[in-house]
MDAnalysis code that builds the backbone (N, CA, C; Angstrom):
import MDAnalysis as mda
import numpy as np

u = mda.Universe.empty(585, n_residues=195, atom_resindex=np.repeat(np.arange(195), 3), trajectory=True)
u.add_TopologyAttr("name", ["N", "CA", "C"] * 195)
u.add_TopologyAttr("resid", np.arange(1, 196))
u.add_TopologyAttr("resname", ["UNK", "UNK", "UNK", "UNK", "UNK", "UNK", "UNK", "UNK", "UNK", "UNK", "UNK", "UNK", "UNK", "UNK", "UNK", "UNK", "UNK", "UNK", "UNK", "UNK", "UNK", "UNK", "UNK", "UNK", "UNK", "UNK", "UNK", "UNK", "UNK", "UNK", "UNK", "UNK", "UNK", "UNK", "UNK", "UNK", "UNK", "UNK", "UNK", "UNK", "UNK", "UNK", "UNK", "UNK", "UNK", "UNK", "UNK", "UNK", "UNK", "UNK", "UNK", "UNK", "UNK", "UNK", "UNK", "UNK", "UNK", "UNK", "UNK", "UNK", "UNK", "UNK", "UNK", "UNK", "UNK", "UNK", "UNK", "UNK", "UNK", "UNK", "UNK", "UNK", "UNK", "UNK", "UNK", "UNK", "UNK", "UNK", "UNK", "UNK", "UNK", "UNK", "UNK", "UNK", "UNK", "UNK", "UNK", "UNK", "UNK", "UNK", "UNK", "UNK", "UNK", "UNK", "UNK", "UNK", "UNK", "UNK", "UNK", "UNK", "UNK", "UNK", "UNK", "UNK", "UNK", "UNK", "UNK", "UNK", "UNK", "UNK", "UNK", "UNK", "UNK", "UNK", "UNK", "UNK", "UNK", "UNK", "UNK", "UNK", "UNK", "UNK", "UNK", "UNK", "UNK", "UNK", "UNK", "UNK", "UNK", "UNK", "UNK", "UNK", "UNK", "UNK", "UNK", "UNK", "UNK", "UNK", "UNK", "UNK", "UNK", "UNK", "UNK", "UNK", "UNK", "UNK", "UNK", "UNK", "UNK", "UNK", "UNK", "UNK", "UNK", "UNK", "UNK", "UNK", "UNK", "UNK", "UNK", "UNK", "UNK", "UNK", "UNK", "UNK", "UNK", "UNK", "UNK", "UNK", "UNK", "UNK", "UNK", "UNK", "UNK", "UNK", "UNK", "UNK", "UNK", "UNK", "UNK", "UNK", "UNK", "UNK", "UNK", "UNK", "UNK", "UNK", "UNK", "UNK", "UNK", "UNK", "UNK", "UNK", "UNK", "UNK", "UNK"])
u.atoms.positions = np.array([
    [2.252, -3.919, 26.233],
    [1.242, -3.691, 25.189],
    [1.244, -2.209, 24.807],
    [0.956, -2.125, 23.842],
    [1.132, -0.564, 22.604],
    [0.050, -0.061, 23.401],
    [-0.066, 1.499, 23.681],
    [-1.326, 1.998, 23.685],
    [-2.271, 2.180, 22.856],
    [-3.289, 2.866, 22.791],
    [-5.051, 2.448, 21.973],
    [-4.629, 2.979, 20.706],
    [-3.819, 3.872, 20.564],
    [-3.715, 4.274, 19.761],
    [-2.100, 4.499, 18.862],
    [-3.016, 4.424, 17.516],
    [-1.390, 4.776, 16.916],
    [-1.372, 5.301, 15.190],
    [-0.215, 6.019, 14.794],
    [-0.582, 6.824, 13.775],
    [-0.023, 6.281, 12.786],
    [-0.768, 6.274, 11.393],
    [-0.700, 5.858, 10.224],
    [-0.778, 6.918, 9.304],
    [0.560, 7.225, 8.672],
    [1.292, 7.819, 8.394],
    [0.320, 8.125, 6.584],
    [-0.704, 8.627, 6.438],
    [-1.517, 8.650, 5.309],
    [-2.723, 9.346, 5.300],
    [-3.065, 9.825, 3.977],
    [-4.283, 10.527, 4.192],
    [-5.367, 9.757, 3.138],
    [-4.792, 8.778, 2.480],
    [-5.987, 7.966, 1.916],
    [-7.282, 6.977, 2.419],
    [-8.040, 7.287, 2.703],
    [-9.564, 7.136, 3.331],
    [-9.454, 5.508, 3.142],
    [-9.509, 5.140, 1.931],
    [-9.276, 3.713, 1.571],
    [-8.615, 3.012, 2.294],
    [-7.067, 3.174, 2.313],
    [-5.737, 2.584, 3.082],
    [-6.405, 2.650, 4.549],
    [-6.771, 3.874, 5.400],
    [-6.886, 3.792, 6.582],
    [-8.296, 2.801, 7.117],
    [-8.777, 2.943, 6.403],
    [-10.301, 1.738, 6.420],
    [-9.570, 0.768, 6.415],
    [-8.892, -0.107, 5.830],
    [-7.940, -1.475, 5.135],
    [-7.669, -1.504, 6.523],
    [-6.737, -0.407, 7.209],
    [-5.883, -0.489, 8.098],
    [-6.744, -1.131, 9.652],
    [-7.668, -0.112, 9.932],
    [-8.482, -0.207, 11.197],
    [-9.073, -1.912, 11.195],
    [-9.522, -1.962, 9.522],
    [-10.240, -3.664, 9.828],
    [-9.747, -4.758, 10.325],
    [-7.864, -4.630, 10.010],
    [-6.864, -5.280, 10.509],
    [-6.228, -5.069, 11.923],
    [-6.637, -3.929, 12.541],
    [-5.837, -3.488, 13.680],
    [-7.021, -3.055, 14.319],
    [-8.173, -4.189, 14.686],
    [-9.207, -3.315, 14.977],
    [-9.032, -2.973, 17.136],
    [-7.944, -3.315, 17.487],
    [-7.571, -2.944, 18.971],
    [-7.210, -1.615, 18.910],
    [-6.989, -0.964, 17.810],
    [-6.295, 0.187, 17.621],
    [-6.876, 1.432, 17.301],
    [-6.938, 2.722, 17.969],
    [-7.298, 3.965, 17.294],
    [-6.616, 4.324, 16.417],
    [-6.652, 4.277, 15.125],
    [-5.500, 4.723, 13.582],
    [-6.167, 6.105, 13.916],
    [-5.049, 6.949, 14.324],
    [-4.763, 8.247, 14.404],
    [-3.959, 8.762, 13.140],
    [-4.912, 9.969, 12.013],
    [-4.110, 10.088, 10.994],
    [-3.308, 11.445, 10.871],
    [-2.323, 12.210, 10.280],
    [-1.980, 13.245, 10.356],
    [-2.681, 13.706, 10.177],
    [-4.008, 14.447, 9.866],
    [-4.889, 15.416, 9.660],
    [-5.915, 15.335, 11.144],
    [-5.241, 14.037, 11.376],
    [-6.479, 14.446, 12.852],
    [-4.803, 15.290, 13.971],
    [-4.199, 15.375, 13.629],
    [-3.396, 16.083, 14.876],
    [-2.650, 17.498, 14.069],
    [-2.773, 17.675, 13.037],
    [-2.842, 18.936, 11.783],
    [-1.110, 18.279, 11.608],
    [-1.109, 17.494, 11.109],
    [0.423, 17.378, 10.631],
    [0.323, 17.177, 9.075],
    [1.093, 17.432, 8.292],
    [0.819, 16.737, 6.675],
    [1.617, 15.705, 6.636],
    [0.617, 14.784, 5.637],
    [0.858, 13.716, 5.421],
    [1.550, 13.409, 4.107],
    [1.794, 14.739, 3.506],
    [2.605, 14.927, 2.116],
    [4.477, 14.548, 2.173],
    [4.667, 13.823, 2.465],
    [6.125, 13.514, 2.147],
    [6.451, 13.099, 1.540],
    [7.473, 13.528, 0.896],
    [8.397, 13.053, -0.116],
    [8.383, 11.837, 0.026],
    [8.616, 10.868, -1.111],
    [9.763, 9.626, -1.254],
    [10.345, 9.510, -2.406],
    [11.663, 9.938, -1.806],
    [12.693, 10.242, -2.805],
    [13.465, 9.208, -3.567],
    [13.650, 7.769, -2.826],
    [14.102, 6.891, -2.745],
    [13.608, 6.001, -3.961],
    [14.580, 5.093, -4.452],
    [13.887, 4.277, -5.424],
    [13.809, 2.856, -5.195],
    [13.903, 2.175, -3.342],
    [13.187, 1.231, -3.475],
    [11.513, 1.309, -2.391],
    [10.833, 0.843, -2.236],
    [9.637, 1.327, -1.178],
    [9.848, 0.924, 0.025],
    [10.935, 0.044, 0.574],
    [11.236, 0.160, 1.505],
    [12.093, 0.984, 1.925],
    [13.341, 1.825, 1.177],
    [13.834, 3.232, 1.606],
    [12.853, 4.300, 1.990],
    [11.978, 4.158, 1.006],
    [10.737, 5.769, 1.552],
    [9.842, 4.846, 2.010],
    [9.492, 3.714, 2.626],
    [8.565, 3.921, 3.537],
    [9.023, 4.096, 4.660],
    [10.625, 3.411, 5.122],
    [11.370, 4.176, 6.511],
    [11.421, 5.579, 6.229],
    [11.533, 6.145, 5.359],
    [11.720, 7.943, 5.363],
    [10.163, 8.429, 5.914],
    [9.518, 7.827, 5.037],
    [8.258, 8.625, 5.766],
    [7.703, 8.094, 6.886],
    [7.963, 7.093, 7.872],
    [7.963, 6.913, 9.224],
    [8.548, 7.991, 10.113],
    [10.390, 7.447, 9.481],
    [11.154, 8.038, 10.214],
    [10.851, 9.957, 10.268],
    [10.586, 10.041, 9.096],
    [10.248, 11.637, 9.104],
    [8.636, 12.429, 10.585],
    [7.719, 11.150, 10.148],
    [6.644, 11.367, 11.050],
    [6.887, 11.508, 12.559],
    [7.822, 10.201, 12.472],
    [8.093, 10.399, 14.446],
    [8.700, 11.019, 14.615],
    [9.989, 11.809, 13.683],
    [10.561, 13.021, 14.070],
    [9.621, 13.691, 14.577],
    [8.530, 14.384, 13.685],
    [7.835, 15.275, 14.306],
    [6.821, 14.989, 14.882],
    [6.472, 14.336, 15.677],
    [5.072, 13.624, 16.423],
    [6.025, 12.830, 17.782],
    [6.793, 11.867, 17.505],
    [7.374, 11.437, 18.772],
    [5.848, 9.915, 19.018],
    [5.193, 10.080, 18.131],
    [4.262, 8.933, 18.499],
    [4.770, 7.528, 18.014],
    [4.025, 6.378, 18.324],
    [3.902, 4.914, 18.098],
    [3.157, 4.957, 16.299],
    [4.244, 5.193, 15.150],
    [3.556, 5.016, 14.015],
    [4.144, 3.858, 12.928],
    [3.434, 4.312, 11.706],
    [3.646, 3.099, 11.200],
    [3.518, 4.081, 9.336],
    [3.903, 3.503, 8.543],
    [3.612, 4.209, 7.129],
    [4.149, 2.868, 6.119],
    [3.274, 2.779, 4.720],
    [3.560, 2.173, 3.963],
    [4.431, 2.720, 2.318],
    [4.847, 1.887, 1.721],
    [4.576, 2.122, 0.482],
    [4.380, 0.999, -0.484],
    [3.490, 1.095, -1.832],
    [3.098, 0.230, -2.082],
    [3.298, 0.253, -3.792],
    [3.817, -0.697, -4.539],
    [4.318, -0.117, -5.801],
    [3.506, -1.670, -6.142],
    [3.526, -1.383, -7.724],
    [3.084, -2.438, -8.659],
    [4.140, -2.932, -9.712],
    [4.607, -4.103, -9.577],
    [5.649, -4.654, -10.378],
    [5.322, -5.593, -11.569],
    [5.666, -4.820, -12.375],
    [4.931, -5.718, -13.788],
    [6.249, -6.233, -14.841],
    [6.017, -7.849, -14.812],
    [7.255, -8.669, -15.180],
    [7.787, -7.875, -16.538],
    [6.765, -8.161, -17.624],
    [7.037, -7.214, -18.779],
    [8.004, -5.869, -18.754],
    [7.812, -4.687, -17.644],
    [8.046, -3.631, -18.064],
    [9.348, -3.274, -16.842],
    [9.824, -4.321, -16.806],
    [11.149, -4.396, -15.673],
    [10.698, -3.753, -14.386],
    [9.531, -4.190, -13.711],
    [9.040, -4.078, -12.676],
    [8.757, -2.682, -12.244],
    [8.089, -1.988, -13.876],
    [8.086, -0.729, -13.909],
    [6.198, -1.090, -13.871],
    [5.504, 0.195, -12.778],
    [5.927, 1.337, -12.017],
    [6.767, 0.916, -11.264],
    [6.541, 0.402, -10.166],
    [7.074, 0.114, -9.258],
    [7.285, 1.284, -7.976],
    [8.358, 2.447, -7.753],
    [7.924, 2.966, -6.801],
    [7.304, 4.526, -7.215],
    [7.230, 4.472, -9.095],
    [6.283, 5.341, -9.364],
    [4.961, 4.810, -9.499],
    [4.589, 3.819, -9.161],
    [2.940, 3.515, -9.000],
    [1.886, 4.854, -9.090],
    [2.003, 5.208, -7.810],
    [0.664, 6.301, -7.840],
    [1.038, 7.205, -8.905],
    [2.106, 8.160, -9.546],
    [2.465, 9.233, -10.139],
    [3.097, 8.001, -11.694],
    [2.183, 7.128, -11.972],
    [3.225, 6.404, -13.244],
    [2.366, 7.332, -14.565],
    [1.530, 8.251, -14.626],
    [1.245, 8.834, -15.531],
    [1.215, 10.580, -15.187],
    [2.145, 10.658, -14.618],
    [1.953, 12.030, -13.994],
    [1.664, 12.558, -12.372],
    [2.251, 13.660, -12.039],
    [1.908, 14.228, -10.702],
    [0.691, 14.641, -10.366],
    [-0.264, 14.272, -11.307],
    [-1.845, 14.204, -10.644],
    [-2.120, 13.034, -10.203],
    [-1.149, 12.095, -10.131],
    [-1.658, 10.862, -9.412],
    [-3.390, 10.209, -9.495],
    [-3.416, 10.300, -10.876],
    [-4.744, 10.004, -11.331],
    [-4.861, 8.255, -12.055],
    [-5.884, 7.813, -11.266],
    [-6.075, 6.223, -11.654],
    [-5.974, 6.036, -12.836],
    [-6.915, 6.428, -13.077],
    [-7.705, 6.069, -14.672],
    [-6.104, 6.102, -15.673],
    [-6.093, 7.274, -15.392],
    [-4.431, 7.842, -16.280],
    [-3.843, 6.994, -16.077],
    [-2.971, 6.594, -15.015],
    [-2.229, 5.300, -14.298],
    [-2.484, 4.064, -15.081],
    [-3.644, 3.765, -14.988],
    [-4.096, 2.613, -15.760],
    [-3.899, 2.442, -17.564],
    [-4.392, 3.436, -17.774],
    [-4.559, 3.687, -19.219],
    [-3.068, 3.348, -19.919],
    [-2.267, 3.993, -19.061],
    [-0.942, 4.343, -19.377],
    [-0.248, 2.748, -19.073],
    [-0.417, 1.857, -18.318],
    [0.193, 0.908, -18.000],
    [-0.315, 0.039, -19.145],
    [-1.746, -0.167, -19.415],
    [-1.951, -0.901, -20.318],
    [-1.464, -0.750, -21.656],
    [-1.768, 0.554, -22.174],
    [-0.847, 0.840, -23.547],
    [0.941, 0.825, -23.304],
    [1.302, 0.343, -22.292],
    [2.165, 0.054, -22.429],
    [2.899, -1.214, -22.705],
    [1.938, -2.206, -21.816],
    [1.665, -3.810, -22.105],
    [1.131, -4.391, -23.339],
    [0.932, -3.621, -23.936],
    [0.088, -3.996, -25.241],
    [1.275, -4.685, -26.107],
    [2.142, -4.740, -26.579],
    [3.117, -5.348, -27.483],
    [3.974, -6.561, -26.387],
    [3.383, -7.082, -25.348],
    [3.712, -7.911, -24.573],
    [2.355, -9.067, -24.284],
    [3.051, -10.067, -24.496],
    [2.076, -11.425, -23.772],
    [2.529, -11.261, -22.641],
    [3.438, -11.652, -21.796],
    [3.714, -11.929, -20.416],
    [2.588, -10.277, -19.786],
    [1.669, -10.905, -19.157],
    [0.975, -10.010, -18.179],
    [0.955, -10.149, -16.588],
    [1.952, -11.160, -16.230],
    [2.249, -11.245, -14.768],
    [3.065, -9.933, -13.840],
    [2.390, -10.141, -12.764],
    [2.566, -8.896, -12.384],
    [2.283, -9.462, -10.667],
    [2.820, -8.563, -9.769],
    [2.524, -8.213, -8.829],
    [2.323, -6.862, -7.630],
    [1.335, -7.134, -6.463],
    [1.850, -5.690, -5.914],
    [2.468, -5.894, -4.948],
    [3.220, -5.392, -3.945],
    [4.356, -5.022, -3.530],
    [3.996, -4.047, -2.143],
    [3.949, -4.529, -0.783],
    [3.560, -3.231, 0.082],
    [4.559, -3.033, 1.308],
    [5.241, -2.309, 1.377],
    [6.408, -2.580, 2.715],
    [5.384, -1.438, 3.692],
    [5.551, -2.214, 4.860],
    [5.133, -1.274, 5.774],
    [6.414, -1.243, 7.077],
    [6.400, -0.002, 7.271],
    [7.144, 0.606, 8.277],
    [6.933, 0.820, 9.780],
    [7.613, 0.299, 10.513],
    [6.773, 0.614, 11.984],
    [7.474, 1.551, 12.867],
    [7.480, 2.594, 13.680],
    [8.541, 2.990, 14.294],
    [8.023, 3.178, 15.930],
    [8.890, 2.013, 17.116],
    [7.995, 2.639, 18.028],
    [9.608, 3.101, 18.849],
    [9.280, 4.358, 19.335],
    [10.296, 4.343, 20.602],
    [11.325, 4.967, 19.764],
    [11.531, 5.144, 18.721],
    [12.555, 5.153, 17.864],
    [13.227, 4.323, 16.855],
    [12.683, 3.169, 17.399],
    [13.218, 1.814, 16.673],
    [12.115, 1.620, 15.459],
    [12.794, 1.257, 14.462],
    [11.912, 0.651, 13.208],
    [12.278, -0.521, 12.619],
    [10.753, -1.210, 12.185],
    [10.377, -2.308, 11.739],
    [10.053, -2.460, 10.778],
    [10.430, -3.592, 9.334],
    [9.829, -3.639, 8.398],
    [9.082, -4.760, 8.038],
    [7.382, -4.433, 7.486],
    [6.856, -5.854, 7.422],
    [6.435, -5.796, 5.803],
    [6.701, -6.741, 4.885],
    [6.501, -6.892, 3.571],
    [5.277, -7.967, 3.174],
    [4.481, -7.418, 2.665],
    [2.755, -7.979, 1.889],
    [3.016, -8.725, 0.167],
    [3.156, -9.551, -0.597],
    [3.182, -9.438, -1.395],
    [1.786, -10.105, -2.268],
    [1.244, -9.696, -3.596],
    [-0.015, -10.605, -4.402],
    [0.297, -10.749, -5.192],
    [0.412, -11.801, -5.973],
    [0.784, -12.243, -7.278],
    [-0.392, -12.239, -8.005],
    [-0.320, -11.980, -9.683],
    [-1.152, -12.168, -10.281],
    [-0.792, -11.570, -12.008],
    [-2.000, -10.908, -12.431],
    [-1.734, -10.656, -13.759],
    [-2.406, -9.512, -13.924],
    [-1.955, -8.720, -15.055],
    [-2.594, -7.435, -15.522],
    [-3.849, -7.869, -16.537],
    [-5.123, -7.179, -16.273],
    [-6.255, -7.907, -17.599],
    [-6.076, -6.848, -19.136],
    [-6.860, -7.296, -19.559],
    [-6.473, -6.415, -20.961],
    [-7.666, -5.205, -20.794],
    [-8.645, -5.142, -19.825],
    [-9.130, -3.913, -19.761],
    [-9.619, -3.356, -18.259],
    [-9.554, -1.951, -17.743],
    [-10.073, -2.067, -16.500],
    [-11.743, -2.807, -15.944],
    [-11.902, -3.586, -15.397],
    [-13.318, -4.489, -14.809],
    [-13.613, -4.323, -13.307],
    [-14.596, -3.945, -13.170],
    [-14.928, -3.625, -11.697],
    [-14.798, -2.220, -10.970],
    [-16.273, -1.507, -9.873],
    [-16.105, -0.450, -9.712],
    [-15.640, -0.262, -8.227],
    [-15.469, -1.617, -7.742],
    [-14.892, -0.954, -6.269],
    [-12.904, -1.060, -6.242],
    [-12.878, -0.823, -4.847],
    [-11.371, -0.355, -4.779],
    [-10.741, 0.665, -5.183],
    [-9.660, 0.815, -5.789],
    [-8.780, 1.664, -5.826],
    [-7.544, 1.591, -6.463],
    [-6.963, 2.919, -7.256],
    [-5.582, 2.845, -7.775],
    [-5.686, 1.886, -8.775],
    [-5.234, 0.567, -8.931],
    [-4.568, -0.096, -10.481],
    [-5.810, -1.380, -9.779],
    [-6.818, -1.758, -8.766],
    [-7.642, -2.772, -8.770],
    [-8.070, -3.020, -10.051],
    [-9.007, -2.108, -10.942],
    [-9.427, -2.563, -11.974],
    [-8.743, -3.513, -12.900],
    [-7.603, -3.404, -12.478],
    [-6.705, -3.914, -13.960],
    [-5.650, -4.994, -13.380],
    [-5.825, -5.384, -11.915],
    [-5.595, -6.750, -11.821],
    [-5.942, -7.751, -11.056],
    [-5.937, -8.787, -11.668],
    [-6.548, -10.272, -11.093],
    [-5.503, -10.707, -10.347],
    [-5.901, -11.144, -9.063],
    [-5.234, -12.321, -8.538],
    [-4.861, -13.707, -8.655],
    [-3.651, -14.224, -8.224],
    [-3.485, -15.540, -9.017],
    [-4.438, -16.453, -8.248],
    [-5.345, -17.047, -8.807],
    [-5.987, -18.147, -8.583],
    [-7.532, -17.417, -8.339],
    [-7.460, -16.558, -9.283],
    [-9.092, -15.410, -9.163],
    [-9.200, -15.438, -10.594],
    [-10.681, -15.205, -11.209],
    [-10.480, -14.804, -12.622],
    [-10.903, -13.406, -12.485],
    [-11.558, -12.523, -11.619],
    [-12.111, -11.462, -11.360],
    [-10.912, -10.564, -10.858],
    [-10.937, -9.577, -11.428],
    [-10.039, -8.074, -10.639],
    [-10.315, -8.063, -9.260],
    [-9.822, -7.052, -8.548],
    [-9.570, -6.511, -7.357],
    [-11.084, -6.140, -7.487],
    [-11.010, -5.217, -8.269],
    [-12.353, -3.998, -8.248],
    [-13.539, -5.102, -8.327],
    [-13.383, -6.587, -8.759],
    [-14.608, -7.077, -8.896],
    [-15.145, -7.971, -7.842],
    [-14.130, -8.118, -6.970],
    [-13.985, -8.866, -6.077],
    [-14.478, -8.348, -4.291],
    [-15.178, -9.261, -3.726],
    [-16.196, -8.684, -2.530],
    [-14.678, -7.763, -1.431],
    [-15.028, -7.001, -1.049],
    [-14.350, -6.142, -0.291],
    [-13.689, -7.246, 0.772],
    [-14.225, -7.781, 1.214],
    [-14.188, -8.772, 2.490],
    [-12.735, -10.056, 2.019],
    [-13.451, -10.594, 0.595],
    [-11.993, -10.667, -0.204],
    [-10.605, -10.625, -0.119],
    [-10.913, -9.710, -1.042],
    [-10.100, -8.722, -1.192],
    [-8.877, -8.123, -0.281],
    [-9.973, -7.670, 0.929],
    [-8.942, -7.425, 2.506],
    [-8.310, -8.652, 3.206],
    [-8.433, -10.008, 3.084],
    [-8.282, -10.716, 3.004],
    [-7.092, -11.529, 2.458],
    [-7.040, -11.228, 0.994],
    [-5.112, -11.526, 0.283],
    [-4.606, -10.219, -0.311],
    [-5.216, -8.963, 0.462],
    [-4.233, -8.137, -0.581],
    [-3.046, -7.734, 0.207],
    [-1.947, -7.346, -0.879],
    [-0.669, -7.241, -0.117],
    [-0.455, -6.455, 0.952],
    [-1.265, -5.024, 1.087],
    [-1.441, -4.567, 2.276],
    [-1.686, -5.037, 3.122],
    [-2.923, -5.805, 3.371],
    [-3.546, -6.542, 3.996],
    [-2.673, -7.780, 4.880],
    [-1.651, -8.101, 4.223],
    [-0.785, -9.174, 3.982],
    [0.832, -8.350, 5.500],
    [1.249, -7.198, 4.611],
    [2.072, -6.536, 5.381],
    [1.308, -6.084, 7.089],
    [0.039, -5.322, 6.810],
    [-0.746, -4.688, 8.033],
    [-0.775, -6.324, 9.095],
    [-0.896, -7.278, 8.519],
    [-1.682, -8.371, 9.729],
    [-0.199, -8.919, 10.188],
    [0.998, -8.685, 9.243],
    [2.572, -9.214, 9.997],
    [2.406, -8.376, 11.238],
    [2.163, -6.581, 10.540],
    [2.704, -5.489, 11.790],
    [1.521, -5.711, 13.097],
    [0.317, -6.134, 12.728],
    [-0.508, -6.246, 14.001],
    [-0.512, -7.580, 14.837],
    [0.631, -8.624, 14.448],
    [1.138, -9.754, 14.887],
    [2.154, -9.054, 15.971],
    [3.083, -8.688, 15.387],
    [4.068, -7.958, 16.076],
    [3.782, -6.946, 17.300],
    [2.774, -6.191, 16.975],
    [2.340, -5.496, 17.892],
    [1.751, -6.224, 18.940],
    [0.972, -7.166, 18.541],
    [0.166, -8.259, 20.132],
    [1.197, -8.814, 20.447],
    [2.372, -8.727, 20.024],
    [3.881, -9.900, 20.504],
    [4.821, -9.065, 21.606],
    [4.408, -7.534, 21.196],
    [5.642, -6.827, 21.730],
    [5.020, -6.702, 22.702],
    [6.331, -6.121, 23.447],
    [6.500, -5.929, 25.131],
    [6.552, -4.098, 24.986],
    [5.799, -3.465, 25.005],
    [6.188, -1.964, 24.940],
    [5.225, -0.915, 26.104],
])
């Protein structure tokens, strides 16, 4: 069995909440609690290349039991563009609203609004790494709806939901989202392993 603790490779408040509710045996230790940055590159253009980079980069320097995601939004219309520019698809301020704004005026001369998100998570213990993949199907709406969540929630519904992310009870939500989906493979794995 893993010890109490283990590091998740992120500094988003959101993600690491998501994370603990799913791994609740676990202390999610984040780079800012041991002063490491959590700013790494991903250079790579699929999210499972940079989410092993930014594992593999972390346990370089930590040597701990971690884990890191990445999580892109694939929209049928726009050749599964963002995809692993998600957070930065309107710029290096990595700003929602922008993100959003920008995806929708881009969908606008398109009917097909199917879409999905996309979350590979990375595990690395010992040296060895693991990949566990989350996926949600659904559709882009024609305007952002709802004030909770995060990133592109406002602006999509799940298949077999008529309500957004953002409109939808947290409890939900954590429940089928693709993170959610990848995190409960890797905390399967973890009650399985012998370490």
């Amino acid at each position: 069995m893993i010890t109490n603790s283990i590091l998740f490779g992120t500094s988003n408040p959101n993600k690491i909440k998501e994370a603990q509710k799913i791994l609740p045996k676990y202390t999610i230790v984040t780079p800012t609690d041991i002063h490491i940055s959590s700013d790494i590159d991903e250079p790579y253009l699929t999210l499972e290349k940079n989410a092993l980079h930014k594992v593999q980069t972390i346990y370089s320097m930590t040597h701990m039991h971690c884990f890191a995601e990445d999580t892109g939004l694939e929209v049928s219309a726009l050749d599964g563009a963002p995809g692993v520019h998600t957070a930065r698809y309107a710029g290096v301020q990595r700003n929602d609203m922008d993100n959003m704004q920008l995806l929708l005026k881009n969908l606008e001369p398109h009917k097909d609004r199917s879409a999905r998100f996309r979350t590979i998570v990375a595990l690395c213990i010992s040296g060895e790494t693991y990949i566990f993949e989350g996926i949600l199907r659904g559709k882009i709406s024609l305007e952002p709806l709802g004030e909770a969540g995060f990133g592109y929630d406002p602006i999509f519904i799940p298949r077999g939901y008529t309500q957004t992310l953002a409109e939808l009870p947290s409890e939900v939500k954590n429940e089928i989202s693709h993170r959610a989906k990848a995190l409960s493979k890797l905390a399967l794995f973890l009650g399985q392993a012998d370490i």
